[in-house]
PDB file of N, H, CA, C and O in Angstrom:
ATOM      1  N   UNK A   1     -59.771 -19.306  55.973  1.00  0.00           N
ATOM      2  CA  UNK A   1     -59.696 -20.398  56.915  1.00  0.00           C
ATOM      3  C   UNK A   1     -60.448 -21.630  56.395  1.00  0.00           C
ATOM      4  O   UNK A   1     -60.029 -22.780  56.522  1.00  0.00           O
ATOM      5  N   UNK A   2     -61.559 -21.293  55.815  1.00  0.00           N
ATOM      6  H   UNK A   2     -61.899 -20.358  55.712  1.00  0.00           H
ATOM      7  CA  UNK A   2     -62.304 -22.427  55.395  1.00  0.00           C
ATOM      8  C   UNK A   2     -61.495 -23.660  54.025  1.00  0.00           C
ATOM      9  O   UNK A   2     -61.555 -24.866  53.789  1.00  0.00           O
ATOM     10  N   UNK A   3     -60.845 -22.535  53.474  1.00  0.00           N
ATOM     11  H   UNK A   3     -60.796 -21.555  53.666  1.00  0.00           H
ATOM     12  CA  UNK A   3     -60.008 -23.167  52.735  1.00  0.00           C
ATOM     13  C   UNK A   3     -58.992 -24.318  52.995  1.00  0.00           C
ATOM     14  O   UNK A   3     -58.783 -25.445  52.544  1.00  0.00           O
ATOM     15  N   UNK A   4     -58.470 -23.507  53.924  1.00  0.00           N
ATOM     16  H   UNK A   4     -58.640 -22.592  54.290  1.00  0.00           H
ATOM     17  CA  UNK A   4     -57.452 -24.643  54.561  1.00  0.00           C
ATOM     18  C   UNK A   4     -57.733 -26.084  55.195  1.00  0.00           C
ATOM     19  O   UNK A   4     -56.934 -27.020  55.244  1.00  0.00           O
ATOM     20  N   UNK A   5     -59.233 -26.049  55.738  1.00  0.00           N
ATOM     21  H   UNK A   5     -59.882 -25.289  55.698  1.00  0.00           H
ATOM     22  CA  UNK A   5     -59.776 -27.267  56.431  1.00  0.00           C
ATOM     23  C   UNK A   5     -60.055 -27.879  54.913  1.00  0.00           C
ATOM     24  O   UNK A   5     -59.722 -29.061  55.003  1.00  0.00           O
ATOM     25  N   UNK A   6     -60.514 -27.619  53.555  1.00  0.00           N
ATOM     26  H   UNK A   6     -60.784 -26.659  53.482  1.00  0.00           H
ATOM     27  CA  UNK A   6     -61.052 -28.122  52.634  1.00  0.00           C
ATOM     28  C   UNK A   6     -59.524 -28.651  52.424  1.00  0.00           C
ATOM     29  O   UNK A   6     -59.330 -29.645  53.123  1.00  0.00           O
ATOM     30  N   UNK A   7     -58.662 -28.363  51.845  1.00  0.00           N
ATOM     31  H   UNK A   7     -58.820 -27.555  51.276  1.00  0.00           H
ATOM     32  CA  UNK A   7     -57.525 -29.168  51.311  1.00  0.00           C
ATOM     33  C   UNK A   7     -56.925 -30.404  52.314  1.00  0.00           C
ATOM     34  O   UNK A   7     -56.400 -31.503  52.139  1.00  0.00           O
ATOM     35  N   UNK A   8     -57.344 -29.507  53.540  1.00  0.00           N
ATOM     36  H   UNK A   8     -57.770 -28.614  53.682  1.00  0.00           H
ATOM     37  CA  UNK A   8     -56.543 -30.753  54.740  1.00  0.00           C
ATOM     38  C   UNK A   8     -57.557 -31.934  54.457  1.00  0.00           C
ATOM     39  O   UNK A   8     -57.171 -33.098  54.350  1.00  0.00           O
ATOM     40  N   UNK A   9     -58.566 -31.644  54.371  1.00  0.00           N
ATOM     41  H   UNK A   9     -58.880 -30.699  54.457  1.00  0.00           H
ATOM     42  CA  UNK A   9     -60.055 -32.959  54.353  1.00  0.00           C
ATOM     43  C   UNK A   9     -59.965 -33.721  53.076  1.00  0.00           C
ATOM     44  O   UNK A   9     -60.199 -34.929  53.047  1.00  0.00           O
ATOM     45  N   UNK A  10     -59.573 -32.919  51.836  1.00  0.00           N
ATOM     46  H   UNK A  10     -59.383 -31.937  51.859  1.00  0.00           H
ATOM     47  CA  UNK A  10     -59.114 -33.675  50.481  1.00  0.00           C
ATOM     48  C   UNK A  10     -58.091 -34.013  50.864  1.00  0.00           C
ATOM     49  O   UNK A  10     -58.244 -35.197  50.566  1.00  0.00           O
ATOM     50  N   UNK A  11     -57.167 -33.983  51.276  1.00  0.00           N
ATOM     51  H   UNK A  11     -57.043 -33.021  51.518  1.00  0.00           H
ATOM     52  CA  UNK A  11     -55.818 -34.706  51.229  1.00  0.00           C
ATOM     53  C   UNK A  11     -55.827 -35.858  52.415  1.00  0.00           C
ATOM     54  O   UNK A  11     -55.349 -36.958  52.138  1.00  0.00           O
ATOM     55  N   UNK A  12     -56.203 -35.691  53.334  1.00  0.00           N
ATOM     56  H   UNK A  12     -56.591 -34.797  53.560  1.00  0.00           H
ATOM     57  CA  UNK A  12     -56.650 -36.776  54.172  1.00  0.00           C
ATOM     58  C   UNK A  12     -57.375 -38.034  53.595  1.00  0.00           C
ATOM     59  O   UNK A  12     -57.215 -39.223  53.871  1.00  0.00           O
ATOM     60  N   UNK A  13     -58.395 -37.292  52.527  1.00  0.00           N
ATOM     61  H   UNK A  13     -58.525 -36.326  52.304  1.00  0.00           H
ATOM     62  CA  UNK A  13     -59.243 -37.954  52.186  1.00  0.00           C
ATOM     63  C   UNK A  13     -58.614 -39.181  50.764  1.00  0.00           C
ATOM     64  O   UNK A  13     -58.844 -40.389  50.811  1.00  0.00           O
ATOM     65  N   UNK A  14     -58.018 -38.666  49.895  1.00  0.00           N
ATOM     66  H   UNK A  14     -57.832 -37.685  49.856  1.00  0.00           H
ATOM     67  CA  UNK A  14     -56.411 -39.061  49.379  1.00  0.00           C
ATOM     68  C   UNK A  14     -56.154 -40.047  49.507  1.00  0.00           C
ATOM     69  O   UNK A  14     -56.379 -41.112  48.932  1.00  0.00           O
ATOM     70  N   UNK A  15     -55.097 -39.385  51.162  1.00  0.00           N
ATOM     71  H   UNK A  15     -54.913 -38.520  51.629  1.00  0.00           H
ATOM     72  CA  UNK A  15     -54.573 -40.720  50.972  1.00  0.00           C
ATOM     73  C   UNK A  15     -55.011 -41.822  52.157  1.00  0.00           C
ATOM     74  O   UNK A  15     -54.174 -42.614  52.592  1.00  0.00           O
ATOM     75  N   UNK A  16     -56.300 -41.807  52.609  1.00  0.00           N
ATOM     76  H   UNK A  16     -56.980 -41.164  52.255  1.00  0.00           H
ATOM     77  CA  UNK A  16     -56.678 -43.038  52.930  1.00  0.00           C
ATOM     78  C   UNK A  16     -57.283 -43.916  51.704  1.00  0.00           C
ATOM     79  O   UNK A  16     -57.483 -45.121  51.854  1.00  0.00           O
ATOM     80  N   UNK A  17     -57.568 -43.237  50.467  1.00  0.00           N
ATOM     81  H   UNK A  17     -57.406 -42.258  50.345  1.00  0.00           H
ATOM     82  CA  UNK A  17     -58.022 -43.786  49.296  1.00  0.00           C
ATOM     83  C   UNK A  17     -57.211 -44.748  48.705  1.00  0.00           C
ATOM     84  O   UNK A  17     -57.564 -45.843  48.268  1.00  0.00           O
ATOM     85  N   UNK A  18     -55.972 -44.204  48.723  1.00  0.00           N
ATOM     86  H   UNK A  18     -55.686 -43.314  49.078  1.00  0.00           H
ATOM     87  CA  UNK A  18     -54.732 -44.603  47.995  1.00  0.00           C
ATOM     88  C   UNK A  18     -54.057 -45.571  48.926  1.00  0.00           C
ATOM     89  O   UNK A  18     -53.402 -46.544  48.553  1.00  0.00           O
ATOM     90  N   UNK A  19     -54.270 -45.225  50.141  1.00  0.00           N
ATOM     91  H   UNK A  19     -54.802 -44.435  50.445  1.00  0.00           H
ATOM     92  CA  UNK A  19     -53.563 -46.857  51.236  1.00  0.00           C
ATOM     93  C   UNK A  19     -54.691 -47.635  51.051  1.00  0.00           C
ATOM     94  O   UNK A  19     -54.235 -48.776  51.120  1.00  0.00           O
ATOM     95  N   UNK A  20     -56.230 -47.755  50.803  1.00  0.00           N
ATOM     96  H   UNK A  20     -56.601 -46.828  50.747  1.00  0.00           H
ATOM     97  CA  UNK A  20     -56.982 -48.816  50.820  1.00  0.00           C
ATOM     98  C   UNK A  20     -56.516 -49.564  49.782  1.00  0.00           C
ATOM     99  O   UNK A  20     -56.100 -50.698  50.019  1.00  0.00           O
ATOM    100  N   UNK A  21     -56.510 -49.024  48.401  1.00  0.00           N
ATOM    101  H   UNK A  21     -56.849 -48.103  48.208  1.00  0.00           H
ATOM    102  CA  UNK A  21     -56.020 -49.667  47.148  1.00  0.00           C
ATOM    103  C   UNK A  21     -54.735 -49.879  47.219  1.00  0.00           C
ATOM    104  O   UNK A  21     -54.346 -50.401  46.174  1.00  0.00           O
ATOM    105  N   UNK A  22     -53.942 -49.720  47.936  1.00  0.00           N
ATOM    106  H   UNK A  22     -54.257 -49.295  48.785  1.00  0.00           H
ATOM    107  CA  UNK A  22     -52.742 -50.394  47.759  1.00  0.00           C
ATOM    108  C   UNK A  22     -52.606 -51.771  48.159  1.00  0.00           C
ATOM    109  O   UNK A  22     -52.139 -52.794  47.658  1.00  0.00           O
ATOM    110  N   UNK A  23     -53.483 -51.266  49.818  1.00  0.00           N
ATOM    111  H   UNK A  23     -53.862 -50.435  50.224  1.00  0.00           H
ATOM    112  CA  UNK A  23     -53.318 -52.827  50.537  1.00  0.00           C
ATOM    113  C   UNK A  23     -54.880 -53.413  49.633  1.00  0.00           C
ATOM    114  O   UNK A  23     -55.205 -54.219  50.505  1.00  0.00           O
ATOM    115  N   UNK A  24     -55.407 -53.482  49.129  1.00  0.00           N
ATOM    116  H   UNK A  24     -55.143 -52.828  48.421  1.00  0.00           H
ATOM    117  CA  UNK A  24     -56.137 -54.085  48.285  1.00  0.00           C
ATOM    118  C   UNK A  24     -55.274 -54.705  47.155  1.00  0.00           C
ATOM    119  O   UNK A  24     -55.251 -55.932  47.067  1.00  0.00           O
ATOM    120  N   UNK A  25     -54.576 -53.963  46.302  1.00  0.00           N
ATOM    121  H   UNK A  25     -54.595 -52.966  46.373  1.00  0.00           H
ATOM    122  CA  UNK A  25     -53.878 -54.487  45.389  1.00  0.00           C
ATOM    123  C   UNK A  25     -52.761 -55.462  45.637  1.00  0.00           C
ATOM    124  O   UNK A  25     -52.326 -56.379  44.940  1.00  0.00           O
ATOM    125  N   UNK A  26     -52.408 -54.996  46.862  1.00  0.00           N
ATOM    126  H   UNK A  26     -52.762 -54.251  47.427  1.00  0.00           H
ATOM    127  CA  UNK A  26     -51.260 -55.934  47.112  1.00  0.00           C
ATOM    128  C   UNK A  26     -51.398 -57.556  47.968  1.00  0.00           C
ATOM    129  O   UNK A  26     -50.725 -58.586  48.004  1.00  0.00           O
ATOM    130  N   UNK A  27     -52.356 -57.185  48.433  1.00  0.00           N
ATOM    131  H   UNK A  27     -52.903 -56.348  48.403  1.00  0.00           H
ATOM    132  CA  UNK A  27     -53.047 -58.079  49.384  1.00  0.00           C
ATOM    133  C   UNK A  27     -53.652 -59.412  48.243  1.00  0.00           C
ATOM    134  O   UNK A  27     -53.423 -60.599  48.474  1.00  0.00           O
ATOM    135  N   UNK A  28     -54.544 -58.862  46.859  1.00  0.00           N
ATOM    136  H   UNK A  28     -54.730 -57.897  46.671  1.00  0.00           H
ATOM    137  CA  UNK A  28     -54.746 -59.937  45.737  1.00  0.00           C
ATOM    138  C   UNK A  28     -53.506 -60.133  45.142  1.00  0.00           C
ATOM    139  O   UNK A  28     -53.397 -61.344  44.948  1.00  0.00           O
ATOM    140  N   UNK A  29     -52.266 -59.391  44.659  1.00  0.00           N
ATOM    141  H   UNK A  29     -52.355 -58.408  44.816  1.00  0.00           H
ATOM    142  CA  UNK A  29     -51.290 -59.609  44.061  1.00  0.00           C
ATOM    143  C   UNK A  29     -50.454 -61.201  44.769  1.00  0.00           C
ATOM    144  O   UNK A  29     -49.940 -62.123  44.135  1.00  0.00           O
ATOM    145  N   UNK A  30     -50.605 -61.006  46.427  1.00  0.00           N
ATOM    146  H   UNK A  30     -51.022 -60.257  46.941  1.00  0.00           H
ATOM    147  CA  UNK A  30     -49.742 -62.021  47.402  1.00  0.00           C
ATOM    148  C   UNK A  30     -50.727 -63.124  46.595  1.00  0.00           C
ATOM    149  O   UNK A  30     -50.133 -63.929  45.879  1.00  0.00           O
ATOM    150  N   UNK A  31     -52.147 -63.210  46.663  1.00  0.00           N
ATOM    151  H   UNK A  31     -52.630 -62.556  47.245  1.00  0.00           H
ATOM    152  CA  UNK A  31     -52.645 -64.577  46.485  1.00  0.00           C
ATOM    153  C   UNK A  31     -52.107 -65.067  44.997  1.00  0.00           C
ATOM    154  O   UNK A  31     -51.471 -66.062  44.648  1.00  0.00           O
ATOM    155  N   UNK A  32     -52.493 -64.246  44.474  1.00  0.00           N
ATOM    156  H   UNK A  32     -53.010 -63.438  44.758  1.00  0.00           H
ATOM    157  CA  UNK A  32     -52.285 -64.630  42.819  1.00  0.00           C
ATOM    158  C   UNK A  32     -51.040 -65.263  42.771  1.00  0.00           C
ATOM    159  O   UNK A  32     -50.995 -66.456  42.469  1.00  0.00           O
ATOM    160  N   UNK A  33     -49.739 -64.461  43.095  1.00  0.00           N
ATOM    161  H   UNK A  33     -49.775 -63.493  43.340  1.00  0.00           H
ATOM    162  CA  UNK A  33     -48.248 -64.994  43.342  1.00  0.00           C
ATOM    163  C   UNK A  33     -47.843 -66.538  44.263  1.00  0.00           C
ATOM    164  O   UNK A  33     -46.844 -67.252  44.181  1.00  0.00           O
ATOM    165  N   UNK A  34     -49.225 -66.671  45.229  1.00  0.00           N
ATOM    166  H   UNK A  34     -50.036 -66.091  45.295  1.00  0.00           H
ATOM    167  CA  UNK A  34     -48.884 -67.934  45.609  1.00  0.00           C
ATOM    168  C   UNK A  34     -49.795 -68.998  44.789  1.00  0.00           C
ATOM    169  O   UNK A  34     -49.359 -70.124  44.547  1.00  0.00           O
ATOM    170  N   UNK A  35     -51.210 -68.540  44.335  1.00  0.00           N
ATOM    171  H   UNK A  35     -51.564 -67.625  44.530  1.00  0.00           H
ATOM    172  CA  UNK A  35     -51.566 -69.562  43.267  1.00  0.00           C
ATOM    173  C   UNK A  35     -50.883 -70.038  42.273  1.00  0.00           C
ATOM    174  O   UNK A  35     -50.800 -71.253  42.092  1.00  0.00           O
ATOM    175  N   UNK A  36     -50.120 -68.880  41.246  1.00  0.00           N
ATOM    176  H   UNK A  36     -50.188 -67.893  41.393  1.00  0.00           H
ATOM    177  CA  UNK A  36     -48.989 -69.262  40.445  1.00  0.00           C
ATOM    178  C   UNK A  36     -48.253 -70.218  40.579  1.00  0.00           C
ATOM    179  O   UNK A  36     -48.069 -71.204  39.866  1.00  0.00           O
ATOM    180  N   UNK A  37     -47.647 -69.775  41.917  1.00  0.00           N
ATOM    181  H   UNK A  37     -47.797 -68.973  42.497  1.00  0.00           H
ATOM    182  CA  UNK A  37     -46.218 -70.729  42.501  1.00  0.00           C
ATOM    183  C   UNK A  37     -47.080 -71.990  42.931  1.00  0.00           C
ATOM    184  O   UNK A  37     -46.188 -72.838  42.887  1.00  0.00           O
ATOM    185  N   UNK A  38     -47.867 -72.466  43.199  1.00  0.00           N
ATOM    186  H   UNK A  38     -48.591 -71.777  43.235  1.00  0.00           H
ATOM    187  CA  UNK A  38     -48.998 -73.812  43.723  1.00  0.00           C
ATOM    188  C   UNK A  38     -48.248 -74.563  42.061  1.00  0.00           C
ATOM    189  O   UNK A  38     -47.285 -75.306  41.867  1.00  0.00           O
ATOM    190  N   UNK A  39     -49.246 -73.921  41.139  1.00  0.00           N
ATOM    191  H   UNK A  39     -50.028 -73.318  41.296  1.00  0.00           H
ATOM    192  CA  UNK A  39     -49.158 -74.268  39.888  1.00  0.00           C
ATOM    193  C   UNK A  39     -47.976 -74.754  38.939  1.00  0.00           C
ATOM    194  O   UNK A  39     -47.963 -75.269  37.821  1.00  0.00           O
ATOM    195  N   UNK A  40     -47.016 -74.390  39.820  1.00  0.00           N
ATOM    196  H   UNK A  40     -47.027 -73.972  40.728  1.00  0.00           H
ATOM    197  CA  UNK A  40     -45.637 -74.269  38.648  1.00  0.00           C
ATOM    198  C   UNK A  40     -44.954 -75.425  39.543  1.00  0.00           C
ATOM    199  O   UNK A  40     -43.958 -76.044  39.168  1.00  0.00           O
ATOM    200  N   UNK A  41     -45.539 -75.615  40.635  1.00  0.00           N
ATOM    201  H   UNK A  41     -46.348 -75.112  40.939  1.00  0.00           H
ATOM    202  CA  UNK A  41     -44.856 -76.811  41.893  1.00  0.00           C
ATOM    203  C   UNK A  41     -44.806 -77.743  41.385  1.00  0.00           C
ATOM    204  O   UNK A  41     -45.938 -78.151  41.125  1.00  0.00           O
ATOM    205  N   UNK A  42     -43.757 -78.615  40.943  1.00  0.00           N
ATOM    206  H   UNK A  42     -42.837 -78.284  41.154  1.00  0.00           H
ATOM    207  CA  UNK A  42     -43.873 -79.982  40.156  1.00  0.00           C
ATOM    208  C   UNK A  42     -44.763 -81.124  41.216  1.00  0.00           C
ATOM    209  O   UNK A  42     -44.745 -81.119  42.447  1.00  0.00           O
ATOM    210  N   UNK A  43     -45.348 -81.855  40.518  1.00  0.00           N
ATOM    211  H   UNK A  43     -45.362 -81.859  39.518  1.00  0.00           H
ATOM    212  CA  UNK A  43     -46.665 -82.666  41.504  1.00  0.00           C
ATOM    213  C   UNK A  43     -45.470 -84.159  41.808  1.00  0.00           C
ATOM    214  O   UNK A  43     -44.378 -84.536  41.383  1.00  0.00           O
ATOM    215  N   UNK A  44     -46.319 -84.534  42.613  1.00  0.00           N
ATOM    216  H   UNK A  44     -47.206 -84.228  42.958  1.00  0.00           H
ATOM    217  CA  UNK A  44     -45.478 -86.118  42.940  1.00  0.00           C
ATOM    218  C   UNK A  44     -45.554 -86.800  41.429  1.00  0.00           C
ATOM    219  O   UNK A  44     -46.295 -86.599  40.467  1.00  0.00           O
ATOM    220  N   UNK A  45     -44.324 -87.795  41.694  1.00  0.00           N
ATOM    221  H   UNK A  45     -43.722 -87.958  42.475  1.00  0.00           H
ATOM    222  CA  UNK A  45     -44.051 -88.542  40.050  1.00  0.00           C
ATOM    223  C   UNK A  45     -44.710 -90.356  40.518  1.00  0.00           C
ATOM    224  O   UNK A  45     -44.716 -91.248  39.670  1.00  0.00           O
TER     225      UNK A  45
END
């Protein structure tokens, strides 16, 4: 029995790891993608 609570608690544990870093990664990826696009915006002539 004890076993089973240990894998449920690692795997829980997982994948809240793996959704923080995603929305971390993706969350800097959006800025970076709109700094880029700022940058590549042709300026007034």
């Amino acid at each position: 029995m004890f076993s089973r609570g240990f894998w449920t608690l690692l795997t829980g544990a997982a994948l809240i790891w793996y959704s923080t870093v995603t929305v971390y990664v993706g969350w800097k990826g959006i800025r970076d993608i709109k700094e880029m696009l700022s940058r590549l915006r042709p300026g007034p002539k």
